[in-house]
C-alpha positions as CSV (number, residue, x, y, z in Angstrom):
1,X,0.0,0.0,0.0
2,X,1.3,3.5,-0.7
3,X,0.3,4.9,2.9
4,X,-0.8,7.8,1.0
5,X,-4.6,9.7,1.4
6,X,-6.1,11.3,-1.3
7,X,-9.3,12.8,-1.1
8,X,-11.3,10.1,-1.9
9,X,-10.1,8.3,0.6
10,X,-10.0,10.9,3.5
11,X,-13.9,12.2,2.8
12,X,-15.4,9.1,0.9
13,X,-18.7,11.6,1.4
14,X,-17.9,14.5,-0.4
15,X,-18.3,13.2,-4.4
16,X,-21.2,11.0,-4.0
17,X,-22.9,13.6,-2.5
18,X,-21.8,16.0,-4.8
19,X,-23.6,13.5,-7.4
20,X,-26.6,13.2,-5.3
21,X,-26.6,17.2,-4.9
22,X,-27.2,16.5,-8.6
23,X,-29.4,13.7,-8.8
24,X,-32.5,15.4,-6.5
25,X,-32.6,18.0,-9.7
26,X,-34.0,15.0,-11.5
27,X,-37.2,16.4,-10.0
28,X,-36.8,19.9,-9.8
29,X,-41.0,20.1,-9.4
30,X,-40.9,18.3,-6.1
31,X,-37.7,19.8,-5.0
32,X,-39.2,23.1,-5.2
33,X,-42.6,22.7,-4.1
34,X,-41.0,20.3,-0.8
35,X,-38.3,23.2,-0.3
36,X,-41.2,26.3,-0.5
37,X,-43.6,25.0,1.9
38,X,-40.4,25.2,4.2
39,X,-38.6,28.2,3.7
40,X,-36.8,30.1,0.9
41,X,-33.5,29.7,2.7
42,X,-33.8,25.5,2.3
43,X,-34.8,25.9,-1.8
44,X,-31.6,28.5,-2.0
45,X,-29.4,26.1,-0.3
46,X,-30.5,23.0,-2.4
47,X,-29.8,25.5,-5.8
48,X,-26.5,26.1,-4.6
49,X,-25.2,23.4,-2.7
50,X,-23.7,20.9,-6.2
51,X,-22.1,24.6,-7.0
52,X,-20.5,25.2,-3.7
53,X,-19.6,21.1,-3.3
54,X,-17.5,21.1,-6.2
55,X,-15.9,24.3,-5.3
56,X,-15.1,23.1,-2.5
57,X,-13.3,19.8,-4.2
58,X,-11.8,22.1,-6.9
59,X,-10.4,24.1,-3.5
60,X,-8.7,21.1,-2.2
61,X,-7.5,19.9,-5.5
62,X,-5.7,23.8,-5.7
63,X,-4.8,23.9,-2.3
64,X,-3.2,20.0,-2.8
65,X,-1.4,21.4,-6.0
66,X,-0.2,24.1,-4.7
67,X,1.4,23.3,-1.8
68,X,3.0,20.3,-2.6
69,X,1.3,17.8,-0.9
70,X,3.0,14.4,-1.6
71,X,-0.3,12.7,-0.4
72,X,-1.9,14.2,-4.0
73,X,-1.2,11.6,-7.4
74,X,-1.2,14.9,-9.1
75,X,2.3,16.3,-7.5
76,X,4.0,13.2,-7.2
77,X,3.4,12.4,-11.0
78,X,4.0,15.7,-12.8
79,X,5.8,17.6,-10.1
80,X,9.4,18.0,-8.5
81,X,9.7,20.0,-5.3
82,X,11.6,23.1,-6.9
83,X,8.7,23.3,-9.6
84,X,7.3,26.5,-10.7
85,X,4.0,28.4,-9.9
86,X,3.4,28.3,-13.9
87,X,3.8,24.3,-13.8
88,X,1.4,24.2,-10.7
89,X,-0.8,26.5,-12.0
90,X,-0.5,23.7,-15.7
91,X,-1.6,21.0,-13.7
92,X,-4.0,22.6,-11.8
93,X,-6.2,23.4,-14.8
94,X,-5.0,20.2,-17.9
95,X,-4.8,17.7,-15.0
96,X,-7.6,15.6,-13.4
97,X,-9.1,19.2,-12.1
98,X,-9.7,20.2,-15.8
99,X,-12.9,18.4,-15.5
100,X,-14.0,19.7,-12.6
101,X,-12.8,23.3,-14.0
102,X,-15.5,23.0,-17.0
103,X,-18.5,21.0,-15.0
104,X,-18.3,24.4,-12.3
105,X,-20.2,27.1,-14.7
106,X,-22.3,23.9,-15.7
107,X,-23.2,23.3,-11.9
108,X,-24.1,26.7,-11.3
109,X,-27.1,26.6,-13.7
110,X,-29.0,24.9,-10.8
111,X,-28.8,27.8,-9.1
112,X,-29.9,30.1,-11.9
113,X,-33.1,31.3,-11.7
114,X,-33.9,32.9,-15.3
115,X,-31.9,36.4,-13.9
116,X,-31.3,38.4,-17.3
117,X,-34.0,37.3,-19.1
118,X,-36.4,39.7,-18.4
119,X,-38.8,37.3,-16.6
120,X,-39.9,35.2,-19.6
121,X,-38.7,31.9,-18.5
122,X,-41.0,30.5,-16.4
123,X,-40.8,27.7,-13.5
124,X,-41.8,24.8,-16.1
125,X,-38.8,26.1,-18.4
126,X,-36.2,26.5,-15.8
127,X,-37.6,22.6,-14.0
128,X,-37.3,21.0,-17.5
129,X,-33.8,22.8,-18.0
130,X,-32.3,21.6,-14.7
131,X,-33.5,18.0,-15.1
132,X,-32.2,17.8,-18.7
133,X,-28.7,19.2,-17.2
134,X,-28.8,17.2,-13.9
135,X,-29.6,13.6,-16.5
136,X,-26.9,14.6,-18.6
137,X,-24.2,15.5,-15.9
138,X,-25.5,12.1,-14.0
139,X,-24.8,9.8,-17.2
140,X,-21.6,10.9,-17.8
141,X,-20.3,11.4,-14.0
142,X,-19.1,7.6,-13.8
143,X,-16.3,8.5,-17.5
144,X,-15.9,12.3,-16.0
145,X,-15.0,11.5,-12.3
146,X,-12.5,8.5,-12.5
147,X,-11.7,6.7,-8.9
148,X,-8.3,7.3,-9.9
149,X,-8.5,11.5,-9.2
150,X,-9.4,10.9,-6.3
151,X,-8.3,7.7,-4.6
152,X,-4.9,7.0,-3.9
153,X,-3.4,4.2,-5.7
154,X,-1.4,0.9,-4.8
155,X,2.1,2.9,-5.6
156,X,2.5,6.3,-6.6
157,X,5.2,7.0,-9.6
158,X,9.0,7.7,-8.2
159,X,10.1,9.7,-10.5
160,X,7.9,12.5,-12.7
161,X,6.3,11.9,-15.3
162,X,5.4,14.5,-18.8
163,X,2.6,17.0,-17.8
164,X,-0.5,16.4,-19.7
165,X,-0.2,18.9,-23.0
166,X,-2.7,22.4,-23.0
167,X,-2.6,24.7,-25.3
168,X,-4.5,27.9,-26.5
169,X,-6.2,25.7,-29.3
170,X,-7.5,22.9,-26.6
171,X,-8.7,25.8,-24.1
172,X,-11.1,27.5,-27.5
173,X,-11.9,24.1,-28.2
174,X,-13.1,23.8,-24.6
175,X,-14.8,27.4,-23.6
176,X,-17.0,26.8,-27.3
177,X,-17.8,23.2,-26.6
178,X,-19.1,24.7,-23.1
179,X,-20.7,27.8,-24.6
180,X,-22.7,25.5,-27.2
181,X,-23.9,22.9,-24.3
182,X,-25.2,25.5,-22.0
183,X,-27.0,27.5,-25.4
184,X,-28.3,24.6,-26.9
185,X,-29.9,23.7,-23.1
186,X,-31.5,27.2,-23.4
187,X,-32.4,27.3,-26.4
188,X,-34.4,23.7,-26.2
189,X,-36.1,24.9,-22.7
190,X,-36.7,28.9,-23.0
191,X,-39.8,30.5,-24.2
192,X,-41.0,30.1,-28.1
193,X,-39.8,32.7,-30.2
194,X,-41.9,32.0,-33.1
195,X,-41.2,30.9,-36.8
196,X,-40.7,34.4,-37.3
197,X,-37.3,34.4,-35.6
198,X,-36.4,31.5,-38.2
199,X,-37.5,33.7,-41.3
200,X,-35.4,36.6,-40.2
201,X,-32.1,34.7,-40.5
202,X,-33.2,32.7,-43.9
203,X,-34.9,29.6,-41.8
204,X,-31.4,28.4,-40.3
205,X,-32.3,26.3,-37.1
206,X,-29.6,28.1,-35.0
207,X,-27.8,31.6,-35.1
208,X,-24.9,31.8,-37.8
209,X,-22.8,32.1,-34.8
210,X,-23.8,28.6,-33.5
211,X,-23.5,27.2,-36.5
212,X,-20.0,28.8,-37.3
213,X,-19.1,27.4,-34.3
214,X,-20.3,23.8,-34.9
215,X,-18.3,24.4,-38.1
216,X,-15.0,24.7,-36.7
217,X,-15.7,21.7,-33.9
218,X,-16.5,19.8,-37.5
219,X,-13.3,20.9,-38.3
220,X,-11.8,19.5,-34.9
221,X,-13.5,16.2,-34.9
222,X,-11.9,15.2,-38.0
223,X,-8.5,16.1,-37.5
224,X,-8.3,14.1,-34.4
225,X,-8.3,10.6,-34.0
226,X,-11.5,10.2,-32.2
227,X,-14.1,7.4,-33.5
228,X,-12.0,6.5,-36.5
229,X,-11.1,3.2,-37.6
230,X,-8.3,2.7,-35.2
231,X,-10.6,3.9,-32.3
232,X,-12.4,0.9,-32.2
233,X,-9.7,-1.5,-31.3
234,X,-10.4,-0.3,-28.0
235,X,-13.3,2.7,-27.6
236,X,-12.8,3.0,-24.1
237,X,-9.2,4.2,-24.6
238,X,-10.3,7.8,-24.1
239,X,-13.5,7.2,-22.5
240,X,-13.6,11.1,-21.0
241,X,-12.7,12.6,-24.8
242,X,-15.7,10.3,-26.5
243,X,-17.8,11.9,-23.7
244,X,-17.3,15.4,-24.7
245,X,-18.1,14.9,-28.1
246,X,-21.2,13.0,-27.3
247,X,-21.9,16.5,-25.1
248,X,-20.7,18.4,-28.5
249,X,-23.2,15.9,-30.1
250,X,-26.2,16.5,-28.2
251,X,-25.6,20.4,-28.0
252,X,-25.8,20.5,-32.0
253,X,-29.1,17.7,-31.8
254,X,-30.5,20.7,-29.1
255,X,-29.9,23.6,-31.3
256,X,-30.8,21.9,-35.1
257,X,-33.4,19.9,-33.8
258,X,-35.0,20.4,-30.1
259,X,-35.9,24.2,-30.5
260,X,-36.9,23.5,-34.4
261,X,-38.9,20.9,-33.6
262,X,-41.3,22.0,-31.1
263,X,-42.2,25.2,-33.1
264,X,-42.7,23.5,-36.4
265,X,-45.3,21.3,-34.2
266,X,-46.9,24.0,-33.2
267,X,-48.2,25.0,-37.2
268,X,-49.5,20.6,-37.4
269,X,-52.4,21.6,-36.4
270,X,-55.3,20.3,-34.2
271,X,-53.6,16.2,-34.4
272,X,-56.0,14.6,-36.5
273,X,-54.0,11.2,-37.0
274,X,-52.0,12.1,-34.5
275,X,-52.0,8.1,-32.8
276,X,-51.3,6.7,-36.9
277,X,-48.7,9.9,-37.4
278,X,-46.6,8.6,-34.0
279,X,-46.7,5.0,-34.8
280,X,-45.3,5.4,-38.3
281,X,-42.5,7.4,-37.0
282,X,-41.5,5.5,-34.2
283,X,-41.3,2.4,-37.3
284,X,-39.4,4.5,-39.5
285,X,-37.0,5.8,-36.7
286,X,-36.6,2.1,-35.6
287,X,-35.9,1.1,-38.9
288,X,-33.6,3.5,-39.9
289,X,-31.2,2.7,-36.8
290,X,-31.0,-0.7,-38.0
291,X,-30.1,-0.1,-41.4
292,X,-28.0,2.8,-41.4
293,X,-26.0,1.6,-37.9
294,X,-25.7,-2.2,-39.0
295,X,-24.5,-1.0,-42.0
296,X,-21.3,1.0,-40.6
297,X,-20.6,-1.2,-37.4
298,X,-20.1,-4.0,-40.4
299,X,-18.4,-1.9,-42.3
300,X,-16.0,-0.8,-39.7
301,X,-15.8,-4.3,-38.3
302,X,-16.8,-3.2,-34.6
303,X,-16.2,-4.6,-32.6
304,X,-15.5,-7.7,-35.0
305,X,-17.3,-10.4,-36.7
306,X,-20.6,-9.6,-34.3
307,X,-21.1,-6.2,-35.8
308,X,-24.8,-6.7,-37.0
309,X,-25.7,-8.7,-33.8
310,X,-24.1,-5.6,-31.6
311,X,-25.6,-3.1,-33.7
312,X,-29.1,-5.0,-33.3
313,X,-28.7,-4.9,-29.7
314,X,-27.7,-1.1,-30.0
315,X,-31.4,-0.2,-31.2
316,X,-32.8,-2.6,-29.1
317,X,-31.8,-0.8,-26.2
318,X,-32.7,2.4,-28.0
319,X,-36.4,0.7,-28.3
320,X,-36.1,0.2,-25.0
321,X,-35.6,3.4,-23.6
322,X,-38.4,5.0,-26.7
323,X,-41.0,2.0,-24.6
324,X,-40.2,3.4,-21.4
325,X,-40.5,7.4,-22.1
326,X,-43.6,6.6,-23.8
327,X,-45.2,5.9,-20.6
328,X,-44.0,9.5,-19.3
329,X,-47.2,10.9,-20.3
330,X,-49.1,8.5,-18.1
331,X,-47.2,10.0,-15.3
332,X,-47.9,13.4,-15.5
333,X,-45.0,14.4,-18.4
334,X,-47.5,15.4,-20.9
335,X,-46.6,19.3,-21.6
336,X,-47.1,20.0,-25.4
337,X,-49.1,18.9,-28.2
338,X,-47.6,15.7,-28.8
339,X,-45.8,14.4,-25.9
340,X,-45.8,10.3,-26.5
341,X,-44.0,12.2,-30.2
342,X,-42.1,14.3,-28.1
343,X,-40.8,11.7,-25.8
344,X,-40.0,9.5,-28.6
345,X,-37.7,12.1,-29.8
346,X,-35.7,12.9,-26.9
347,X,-35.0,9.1,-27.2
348,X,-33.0,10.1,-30.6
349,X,-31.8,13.3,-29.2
350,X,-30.0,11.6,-26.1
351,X,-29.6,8.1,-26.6
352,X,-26.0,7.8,-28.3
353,X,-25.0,9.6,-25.0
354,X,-26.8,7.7,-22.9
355,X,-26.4,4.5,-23.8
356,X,-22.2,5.0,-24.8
357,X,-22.3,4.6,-20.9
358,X,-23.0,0.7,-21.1
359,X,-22.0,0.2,-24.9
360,X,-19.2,1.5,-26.6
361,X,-20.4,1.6,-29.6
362,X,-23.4,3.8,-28.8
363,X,-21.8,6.7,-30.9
364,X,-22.4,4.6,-34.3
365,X,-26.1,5.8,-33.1
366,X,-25.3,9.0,-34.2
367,X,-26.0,9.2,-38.4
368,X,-29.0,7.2,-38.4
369,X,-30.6,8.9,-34.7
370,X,-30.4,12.0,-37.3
371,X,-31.9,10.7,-40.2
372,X,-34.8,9.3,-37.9
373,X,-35.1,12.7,-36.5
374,X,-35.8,14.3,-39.7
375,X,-38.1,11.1,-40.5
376,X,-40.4,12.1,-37.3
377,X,-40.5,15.7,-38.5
378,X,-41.6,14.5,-42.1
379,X,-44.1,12.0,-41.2
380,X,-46.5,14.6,-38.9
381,X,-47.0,16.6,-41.8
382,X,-47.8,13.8,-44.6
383,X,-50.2,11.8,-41.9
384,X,-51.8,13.7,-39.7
385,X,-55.3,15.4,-41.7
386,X,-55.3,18.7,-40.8
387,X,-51.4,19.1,-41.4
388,X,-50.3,21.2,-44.5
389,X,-49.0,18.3,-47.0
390,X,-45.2,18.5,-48.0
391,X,-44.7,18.7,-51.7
392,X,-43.5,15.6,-53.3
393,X,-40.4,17.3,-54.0
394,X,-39.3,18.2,-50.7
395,X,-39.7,14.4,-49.9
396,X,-38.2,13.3,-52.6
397,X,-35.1,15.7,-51.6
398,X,-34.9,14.3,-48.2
399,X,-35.0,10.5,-49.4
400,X,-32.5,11.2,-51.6
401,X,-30.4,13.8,-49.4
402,X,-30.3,10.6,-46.8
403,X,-29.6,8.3,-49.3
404,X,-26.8,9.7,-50.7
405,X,-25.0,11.0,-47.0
406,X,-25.2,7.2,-46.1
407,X,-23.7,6.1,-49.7
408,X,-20.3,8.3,-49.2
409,X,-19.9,7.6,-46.1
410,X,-19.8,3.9,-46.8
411,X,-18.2,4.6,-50.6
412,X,-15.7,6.5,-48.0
413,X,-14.5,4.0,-46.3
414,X,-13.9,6.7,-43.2
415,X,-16.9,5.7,-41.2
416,X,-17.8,8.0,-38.2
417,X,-14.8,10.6,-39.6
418,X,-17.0,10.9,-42.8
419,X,-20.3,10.5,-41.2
420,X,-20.3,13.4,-38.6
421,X,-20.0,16.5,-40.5
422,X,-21.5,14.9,-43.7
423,X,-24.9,14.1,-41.6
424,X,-24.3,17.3,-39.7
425,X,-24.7,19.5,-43.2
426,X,-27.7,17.2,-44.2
427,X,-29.1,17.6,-40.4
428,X,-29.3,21.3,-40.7
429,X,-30.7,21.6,-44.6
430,X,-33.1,19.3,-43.7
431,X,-34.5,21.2,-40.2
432,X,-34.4,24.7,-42.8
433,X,-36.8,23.0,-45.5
434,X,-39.1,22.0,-42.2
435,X,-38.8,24.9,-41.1
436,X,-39.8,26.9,-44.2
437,X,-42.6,24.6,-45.2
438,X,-43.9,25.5,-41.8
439,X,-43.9,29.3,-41.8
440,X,-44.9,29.0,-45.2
């Protein structure tokens, strides 16, 4: 045994209940409404208290650094006694803390309360904001937060070891991957603007700026290594790297298609069909995962000769999840015109994340979770009776626009390298011509 005590193992407490701080915003309604008929002092401390918890890690993780505790992994690995304040200060913010560093103005969001927006979100946007954020920060907690941050291993290293490289370029990549996440969260859950937003800026789903930015992540993806065909030798190589761009993922699913979707909805109409309209689309989602994910999981030979069979039990957990959600409505979760549609959605929206938990795989989800997106904005509009038909050219456009992303990334040979900003382009022309048939 080392004889050494990190934090883990001198307050066991303090990171599962910074988790659990976490987990009670998975039902924000009955935190508030139990905190309220108590005092306003109890529902202020519960906002704040995952905030000032992981402060309070990130202070002993700086205070650790700093000082030059030989009890902390951190200091024994990368530093020597006579190190610098600059080389402190590097490890401080690139080493195991540089999670902790970007989850903080993430964290804080549960204790926002709409300030600056000029009192137009309401409590039911700010409680489906916070659980969104709490169910996203609790799926990826167990690849963020590794035991080995914060318990002390069998032996520490004797000698240093290189500091883990940070540069300008990694920091931008960073502060916009966070900027995108926390916009994308508003974006989904603040108050309707109105197709008239989407008109002013020629119909684009998000602001140029958003979408610039998504252009230059694009950019990022595919000059690293991540999910290419040497990747999946071993997908859990990296598992906190794959994490972040299943965020980056998500944030771009919130801004092209969450926010989009719900105010195209709004122009169906009065749901004539609605029951025929959901079944159809949950059909065609379903059937779209198989094809399109079977297809590149064989391609790619991941994770080997059982590609087909893993990719089959890929959407069956995805079916899984859609079968559960779909009873949210039973439950109370019923907000908007179409919720079973709705819920059935958020499936596609979040499942590649969700799931990359217990299968590393998940992310070959991603391309055909987006074409089954646009499929469940398509089909509302050509089912449902009192819906504004699409013209048959606009179908055809999509049938073909699908078609032919799936064909070159297959003809490609680059798999999810290809896939990603191929599907992403598609993703947001697609969401436009919705969006302009709509307002039309």
């Amino acid at each position: 045994m080392s004889g050494r005590d990190m934090l883990g193992d001198e307050m066991p407490w303090l990171v599962p209940l910074f988790f659990g701080s976490i987990a009670i915003w998975l039902f924000p309604k009955v935190v508030e409404s139990f905190a309220k008929g108590r005092s306003e002092r109890l529902l202020m401390a519960l906002r704040w208290l995952p905030f000032t918890l992981l402060a309070v890690i990130l202070s002993l993780r700086m205070s650790s650094i700093l000082s030059h505790d030989t009890d902390h992994l951190e200091v024994v690995s990368y530093l020597l006694a006579d190190s610098s304040l600059t080389d402190r200060l590097h490890i401080l913010f690139a080493g195991d803390g540089l999670v902790e560093w970007m989850l903080l103005p993430l964290v804080y969001l549960f204790a926002w309360n709409g300030q600056g927006m000029g009192g137009t979100w309401k409590d039911e946007h700010l409680q489906k904001f916070k659980r969104t954020l709490a169910l996203m920060l609790l799926v990826s907690a167990t690849l963020f937060f590794d035991d080995s941050a914060y318990i002390a291993p069998e032996s520490f290293p004797l000698t240093p070891i290189p500091s883990p490289s940070f540069d300008m370029w990694v920091a931008i990549m960073l502060l916009l991957v966070e900027i995108l996440v926390i916009s994308g969260l508003m974006s989904m859950y603040g108050p309707p603007k109105g197709l008239e937003t989407y008109r002013k800026r020629m119909f684009l789903p998000a602001s140029p700026l958003v979408l610039t930015g998504f252009a230059f992540l694009a950019m990022a993806f595919m000059d690293s290594s991540v999910f290419d065909t040497e990747w999946w030798a071993d997908p859990y190589q990296n598992d906190k790297v794959a994490m972040m761009w299943l965020w980056v993922f998500v944030a771009f699913n919130l801004h092209v298609f969450g926010r989009p979707i719900h105010d195209i909805d709004s122009k169906l109409g009065v749901g004539d069909g609605r029951s025929r309209s959901l079944a159809f689309s949950i059909g065609a989602s379903l059937g779209i995962l198989i094809l399109v994910t079977s297809w590149l999981m064989h391609q790619q030979d991941a994770p080997d000769a059982t590609a087909i069979r893993s990719a089959l039990w890929l959407v069956g957990w995805i079916s899984v999840m859609m079968a559960m959600v779909l009873l949210l409505p039973m439950l109370g979760f019923d907000d908007g015109a179409r919720p079973e549609l709705d819920w059935a959605r958020w499936t596609l929206l979040f499942g590649p994340m969700v799931l990359f938990v217990m299968h590393p795989y998940s992310p070959f989800l991603l391309l055909g979770s987006w074409f089954a997106l646009i499929a469940t904005m398509v089909l509302p509009w050509m089912l449902e009776r009192e819906a504004k038909s699409l013209p048959v050219w606009q179908v055809v456009a999509l049938s073909a626009g699908m078609i032919a992303v799936f064909s070159v990334t297959l003809l490609s040979g680059q798999g999810m390298v290809i896939a990603v900003p191929l599907g992403g382009i598609f993703a947001t022309l697609s969401s436009m011509m919705m969006l302009r048939h709509a307002s039309a």
